[in-house]
C-alpha positions in Angstrom: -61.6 -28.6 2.4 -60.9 -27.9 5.7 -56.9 -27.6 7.2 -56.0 -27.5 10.8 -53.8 -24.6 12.0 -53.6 -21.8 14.5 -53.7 -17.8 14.0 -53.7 -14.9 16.5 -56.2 -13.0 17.7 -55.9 -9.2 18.2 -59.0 -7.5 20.4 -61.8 -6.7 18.2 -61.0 -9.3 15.5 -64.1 -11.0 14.0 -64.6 -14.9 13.4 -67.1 -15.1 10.8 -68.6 -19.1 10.3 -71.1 -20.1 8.0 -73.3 -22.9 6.3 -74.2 -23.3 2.7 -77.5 -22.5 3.6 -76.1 -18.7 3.9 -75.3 -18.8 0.7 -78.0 -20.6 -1.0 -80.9 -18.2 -0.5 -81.9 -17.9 -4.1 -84.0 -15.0 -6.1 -86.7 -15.4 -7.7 -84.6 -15.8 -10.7 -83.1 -18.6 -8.9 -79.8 -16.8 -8.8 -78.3 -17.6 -5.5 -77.4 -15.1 -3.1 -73.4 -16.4 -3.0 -70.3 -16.2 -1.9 -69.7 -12.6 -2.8 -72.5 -11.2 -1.3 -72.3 -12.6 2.0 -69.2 -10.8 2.1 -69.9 -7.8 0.7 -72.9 -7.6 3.1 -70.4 -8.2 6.5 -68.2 -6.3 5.0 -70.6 -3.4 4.4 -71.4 -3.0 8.1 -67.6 -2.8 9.1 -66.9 -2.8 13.0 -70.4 -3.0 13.9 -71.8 -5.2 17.1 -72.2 -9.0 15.9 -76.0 -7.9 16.7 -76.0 -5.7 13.6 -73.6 -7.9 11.7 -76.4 -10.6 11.5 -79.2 -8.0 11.2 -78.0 -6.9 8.3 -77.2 -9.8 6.7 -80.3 -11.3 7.3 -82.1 -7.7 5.6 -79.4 -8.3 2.6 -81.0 -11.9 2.4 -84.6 -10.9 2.4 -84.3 -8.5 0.1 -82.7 -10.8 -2.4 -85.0 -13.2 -2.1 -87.5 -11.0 -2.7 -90.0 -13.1 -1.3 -89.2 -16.5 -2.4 -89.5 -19.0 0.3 -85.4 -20.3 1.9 -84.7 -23.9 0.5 -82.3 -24.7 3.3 -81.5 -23.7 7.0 -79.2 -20.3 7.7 -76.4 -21.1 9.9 -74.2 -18.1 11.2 -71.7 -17.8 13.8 -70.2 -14.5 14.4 -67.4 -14.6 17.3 -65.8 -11.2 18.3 -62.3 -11.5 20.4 -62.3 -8.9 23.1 -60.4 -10.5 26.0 -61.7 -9.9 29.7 -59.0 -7.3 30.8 -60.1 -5.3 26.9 -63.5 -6.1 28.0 -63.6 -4.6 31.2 -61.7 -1.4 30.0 -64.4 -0.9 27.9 -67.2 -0.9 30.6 -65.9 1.3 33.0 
């Protein structure tokens, strides 16, 4: 279910969105690749660029899949809050 509210956002927080075909990939036991380990695997690669956020987690999902053709479509979105003036900082 899905509730309406509002949260704040300190720079370098993470918004991590998903579909249920990120979760789905399944094994070739047929044991899906879950909850849990899509967020062990984000988790894992801690402050890491968004780049290397979905690299990994697609790697993760290969490799338990071991070959086994996806079922359903991947959908990730990986939003990183770094506001202009934080932003900027950090280039110069």
């Amino acid at each position: 279910d899905l509730a309406a509210g509002t949260f704040a956002l300190t720079p370098g927080d993470t918004i991590f969105v998903y579909s249920g075909g990120a979760t789905g990939p399944q094994n070739p036991s047929d044991e899906m690749f879950g909850d849990d380990r899509l967020v062990n695997a984000v988790r894992d690669v801690g402050e890491r660029s968004t780049e290397e956020v979905l690299d990994a987690l697609r790697t993760r999902t290969a490799q338990h899949m071991n070959g086994k053709e996806p079922i359903d479509d991947m959908t990730v979105v990986i939003f990183r809050y770094e506001p202009a003036a934080n932003a900027a900082a950090q280039s110069a």
